[in-house]
N, C-alpha and C positions, 0 to 999 in steps of 0.2 A: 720788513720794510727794505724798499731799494734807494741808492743812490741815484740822485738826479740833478745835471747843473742848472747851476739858477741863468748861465749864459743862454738868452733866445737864439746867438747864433751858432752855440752850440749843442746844449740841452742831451749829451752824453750819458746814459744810464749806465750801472749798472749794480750786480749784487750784491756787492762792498759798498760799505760808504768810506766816504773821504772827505775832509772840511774842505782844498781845496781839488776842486777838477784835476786829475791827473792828465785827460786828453789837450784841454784848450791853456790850463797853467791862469784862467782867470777869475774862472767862473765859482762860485761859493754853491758845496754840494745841501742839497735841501732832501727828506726823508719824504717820500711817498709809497704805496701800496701796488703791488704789483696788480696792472688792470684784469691782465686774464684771470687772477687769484677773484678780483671782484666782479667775472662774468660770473664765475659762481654763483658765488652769495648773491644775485639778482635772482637766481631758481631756487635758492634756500627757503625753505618757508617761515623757518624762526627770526628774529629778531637776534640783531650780530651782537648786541649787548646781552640778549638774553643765553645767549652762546656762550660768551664772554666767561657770563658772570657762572652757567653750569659746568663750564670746561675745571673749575676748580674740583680734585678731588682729596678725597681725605685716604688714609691706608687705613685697611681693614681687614681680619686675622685671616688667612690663608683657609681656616675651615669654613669662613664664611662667603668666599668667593663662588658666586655660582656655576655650577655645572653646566652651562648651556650648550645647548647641543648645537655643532658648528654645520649651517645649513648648506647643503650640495646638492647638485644635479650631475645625473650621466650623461656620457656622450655615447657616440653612435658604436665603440670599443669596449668591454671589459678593461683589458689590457689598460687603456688611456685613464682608466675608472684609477685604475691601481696606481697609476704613475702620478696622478694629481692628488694620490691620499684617500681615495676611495668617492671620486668626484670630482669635479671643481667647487671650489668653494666660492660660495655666490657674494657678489662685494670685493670679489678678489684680483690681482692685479695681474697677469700671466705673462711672463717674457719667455717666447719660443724662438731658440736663437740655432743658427746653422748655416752653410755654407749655399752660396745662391744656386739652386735650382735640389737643392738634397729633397725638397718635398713640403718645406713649411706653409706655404698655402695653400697646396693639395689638402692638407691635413685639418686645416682650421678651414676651408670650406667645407670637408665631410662633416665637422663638426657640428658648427652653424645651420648646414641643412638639416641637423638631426633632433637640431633644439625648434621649440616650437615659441617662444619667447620672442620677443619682439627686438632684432639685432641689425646694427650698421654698421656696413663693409667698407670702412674708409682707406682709401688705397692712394699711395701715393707711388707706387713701382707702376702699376698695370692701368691700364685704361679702363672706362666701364666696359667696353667689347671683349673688353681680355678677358676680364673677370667672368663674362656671359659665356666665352668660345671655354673656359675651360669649366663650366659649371656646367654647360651643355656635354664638353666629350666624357663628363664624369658621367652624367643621367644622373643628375643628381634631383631631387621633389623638392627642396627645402625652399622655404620664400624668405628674404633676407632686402635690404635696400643697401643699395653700392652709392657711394660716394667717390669722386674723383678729387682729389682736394689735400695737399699738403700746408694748410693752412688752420692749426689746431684750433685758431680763436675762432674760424667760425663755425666750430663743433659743437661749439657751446649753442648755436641755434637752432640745435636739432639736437642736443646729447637728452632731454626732457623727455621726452616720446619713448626711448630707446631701452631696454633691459641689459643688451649686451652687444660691447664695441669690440671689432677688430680693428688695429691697428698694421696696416700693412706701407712700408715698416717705420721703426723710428727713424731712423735714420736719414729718411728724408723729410720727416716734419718740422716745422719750426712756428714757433710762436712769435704773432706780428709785433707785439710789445717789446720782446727782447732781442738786443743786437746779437750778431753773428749769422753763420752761413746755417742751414742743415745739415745735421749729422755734425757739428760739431759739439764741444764740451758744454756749452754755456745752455744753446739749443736742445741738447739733446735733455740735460736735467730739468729746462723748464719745460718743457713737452712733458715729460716722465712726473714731474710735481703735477702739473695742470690733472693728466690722468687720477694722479692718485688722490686729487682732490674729488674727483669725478665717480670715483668706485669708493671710497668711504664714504663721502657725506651727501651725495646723491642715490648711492646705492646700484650704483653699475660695476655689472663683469667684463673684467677690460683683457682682450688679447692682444699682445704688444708680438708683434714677429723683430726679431736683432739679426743683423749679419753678425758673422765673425770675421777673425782678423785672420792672419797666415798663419800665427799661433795659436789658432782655435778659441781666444778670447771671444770675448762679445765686444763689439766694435764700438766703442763710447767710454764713457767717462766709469770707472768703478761703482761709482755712485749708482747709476743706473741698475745695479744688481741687487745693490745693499737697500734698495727703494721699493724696488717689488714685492709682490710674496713668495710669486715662485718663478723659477729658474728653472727652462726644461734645455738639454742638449736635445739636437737631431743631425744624425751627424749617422753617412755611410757606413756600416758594419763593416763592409767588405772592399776590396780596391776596386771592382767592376760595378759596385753600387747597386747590386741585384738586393742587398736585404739592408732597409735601415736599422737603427737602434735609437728610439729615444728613452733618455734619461735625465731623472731630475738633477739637478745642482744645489738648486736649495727649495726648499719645501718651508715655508710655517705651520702649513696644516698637515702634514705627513710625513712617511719614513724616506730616505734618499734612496732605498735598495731596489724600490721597485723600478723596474727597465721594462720597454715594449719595443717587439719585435717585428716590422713590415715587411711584406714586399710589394714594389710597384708594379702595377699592373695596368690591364688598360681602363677599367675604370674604378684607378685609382690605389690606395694604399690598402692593405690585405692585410690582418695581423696574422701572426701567425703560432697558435697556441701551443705549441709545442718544440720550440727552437732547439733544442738541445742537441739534436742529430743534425743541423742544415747543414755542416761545415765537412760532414763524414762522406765519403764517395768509398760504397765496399769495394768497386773496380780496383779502386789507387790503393788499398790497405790492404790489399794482395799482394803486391809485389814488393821487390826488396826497396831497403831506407825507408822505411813506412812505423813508427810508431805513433800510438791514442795517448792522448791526455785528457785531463779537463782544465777549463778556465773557469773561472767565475767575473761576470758582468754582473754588479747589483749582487741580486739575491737569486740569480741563474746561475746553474753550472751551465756548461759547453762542451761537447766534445768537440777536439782541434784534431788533424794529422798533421805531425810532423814529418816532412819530406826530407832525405839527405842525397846529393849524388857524391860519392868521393869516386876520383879520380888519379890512378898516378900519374908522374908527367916527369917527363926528362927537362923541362926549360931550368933555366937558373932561378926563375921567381914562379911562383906559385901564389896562391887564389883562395882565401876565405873569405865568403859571402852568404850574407843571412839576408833573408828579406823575413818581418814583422818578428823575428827575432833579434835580440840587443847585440849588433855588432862586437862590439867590448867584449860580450858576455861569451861569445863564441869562441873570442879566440883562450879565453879564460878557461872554458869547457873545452877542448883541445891539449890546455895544456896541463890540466887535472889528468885527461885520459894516458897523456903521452906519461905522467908520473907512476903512476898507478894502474894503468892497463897496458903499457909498453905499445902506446900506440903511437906511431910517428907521423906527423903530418907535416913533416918539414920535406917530402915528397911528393905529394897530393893533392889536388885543388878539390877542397870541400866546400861546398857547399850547401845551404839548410834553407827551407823552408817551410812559412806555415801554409797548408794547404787553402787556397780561399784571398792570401793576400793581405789576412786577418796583422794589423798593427794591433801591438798588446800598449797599451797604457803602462805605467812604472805600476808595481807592484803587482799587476793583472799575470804575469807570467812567471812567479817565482818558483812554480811547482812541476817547469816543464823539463827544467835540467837532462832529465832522467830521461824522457822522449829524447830529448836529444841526440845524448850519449847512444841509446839503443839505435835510434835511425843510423847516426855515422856507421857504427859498425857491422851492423845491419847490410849498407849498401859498400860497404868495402871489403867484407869477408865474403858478403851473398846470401848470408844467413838469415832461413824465414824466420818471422814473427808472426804468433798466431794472432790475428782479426779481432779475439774475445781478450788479448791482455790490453791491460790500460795501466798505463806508467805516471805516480807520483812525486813529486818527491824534487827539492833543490837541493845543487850538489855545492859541500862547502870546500874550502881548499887543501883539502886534507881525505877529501875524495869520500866523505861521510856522506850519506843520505840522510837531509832533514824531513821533517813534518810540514805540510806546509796548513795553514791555520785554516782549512778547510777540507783533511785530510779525511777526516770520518764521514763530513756530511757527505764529500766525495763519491766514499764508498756505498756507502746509505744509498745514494743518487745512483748510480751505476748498477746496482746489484737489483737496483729496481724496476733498470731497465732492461736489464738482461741476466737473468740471477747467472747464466755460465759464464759472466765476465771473472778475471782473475785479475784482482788489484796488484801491481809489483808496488811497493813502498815501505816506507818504515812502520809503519804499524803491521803489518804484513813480516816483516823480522828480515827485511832484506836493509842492513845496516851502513854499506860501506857499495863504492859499484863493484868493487872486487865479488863483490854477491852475487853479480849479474853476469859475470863474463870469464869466462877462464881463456886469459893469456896466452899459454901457455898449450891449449888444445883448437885455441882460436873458434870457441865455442859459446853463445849462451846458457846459464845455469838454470834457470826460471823454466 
């Protein structure tokens, strides 16, 4: 139930109640039912009492809980199969959230065209022409009905008909019953209620597209995540935006590890079954400052190259600069080497990169130390590195090589792609970097 003032000239709602009106200071608050909540129950076919009275449930022993098998359909991808939990789940509520233009309605149009199900395209970003001009440069067959309309209540007069809604996006929709702007707080939850009143108890798949914020959030109220079922990121793999990556955030019907790999193309997004090598260029893993690692996205490994140039320099100040590697972390890595491998950068302007532009998420790169270390000295002494080694391994402050907790599947992965690869890391018995490098001959050991 909502608050509502009993004042005519003012008649203020909202979610909270309060005895007296907090807007007008006069009006005595009275309880009513949210009306778009009751556009509902006008397409319900049961009786609200006979609801009522079944919504009552008893507990009953966990062995007797039924197995029922949670119903799905594919999309036009494997890949998207895997990342929804092996389908979407029909009844389910989907927020695909991403930075404006990465690809989110490229991708829920390829979708839509692939299902045969009877689906509306409710758009409040694009006009119908838009929608047509880019469903046309796609060549896309799928038949689907567009709606131009940021007005959620009157969904409710066509949501009947319908198996499966896109929502493009929340953000600008708002419900005519509840005050405030779109896209804001109050807005965005009763849009996001209204839906998920709409996919449980009507039995619709709802696709919800989110912006995000500059902090890569979903742009809205927290609520709005916790309300869903699932939470996908789509969000550029690379700084030149040639390969996406989507990933789940949260799943009810599935694991969070599965990730999918695009690229854009001209008609449209391409997955790509095999990512593991995109990031590799044998040209650039020829020359010197050039060490292989892997990352893990999800449940993917990756092979990265790490680029290093060092430089001496006669100026008074000098230059360490990482791009998609952790600033902090380099000059940390510098100053292990300088303990431990007598290497002096207090002369030198280094600097490192990941080949590609690739930004590592916290924890995504704790196994690359070791690339690192190899690239700097590598491009400061001129010393090749063979193409087939691949370097594991985070270096602690005490210049140890650790394990990093995907060290085995690692090699498993690697050796499977290339059995002449040669792992450097601690499992491998290379313990400390002193293992890797003699000082001393200004040589690597490996």
């Amino acid at each position: 139930n909502m608050f509502k003032c009993d004042n005519e000239k003012c008649e203020h709602t909202d979610r909270k109640f309060f005895g007296i009106c907090p807007y007008c200071k006069e009006g005595v608050g009275v309880e009513y039912e949210e009306e778009s909540i009751n556009s509902i129950n006008k397409f319900s076919k049961k009786n609200s009492k006979n609801n009522k009275q079944s919504s009552i449930q008893k507990p009953i022993k966990i062995q007797e809980v039924s197995n029922d098998f949670i119903d799905r359909f594919k999309t036009f991808d494997s890949q998207l199969d895997n990342v929804f939990g092996g389908g979407v789940t029909k009844n389910s509520v989907n927020l695909i959230s991403g930075e404006p233009g990465v690809g989110k309605s490229t991708l829920l149009l390829q979708l839509i065209a692939f299902l045969k199900d009877r689906t509306l395209y409710l758009s409040g970003e694009e006009s119908d022409a838009q929608i047509k001009s880019r469903h046309n440069r796609l060549k896309l067959n799928g038949d689907f009905d567009v709606l131009n309309d940021t007005n959620l209540s009157n969904l409710m007069l066509f949501s009947e008909k319908y198996d499966n809604i896109v929502i493009d996006s929340i953000n600008t929709m708002y419900v005519q019953e509840v005050d405030g702007s779109p896209g804001g707080v109050s807005q965005i939850k009763a849009s996001t209620h209204l839906l998920m009143e709409l996919a449980k108890r009507l039995n619709k798949t709802i696709f919800i597209v989110g912006q995000i914020n500059k902090d890569g959030s979903v742009a809205g109220p927290k609520t709005l995540e916790h309300m869903v079922d699932t939470v996908l990121s789509f969000e550029n793999f690379d700084e030149a935006g040639k390969y996406k990556i989507l990933s789940p955030v949260k799943n009810r019907f599935g694991s969070l590890l599965d990730t999918a790999i695009y690229q854009m193309e001209e008609l449209g997004l391409v997955s790509i079954q095999d990512p593991s090598m995109i990031l590799i260029d044998d040209e650039e893993t020829q020359k010197f400052g050039s060490a292989i690692s892997l990352i893990q996205k999800g449940k993917r490994p990756f092979f990265i190259n790490i680029e290093a140039l060092v430089d001496e320099t006669s100026s008074e100040k000098t230059f360490n600069q990482s791009i998609g590697f952790e600033q902090k972390r380099l000059i940390q890595v510098l100053t292990i080497m300088s303990k431990y491998l007598k290497f002096y950068s207090g002369d030198k302007n280094v600097f490192l990169n990941i080949a590609g532009k690739i930004s590592l998420k916290q924890g995504e790169g704790n196994n690359i130390d070791l690339a690192a270390i190899v690239a700097i000295l590598s491009s400061c002494y001129e010393l090749p590195v063979d193409k087939n080694l691949i370097f594991l391994g985070e270096v602690g402050l005490n210049g140890s090589i650790r394990a990093s907790g995907f060290e085995k599947d690692f090699i498993k992965f690697a050796k499977g792609i290339n059995p002449d690869f040669k792992i450097i890391c601690k499992t491998t018995n290379f313990n400390h970097i002193s293992d890797i490098f003699n000082f001393r001959d200004l040589e690597f050991k490996f």
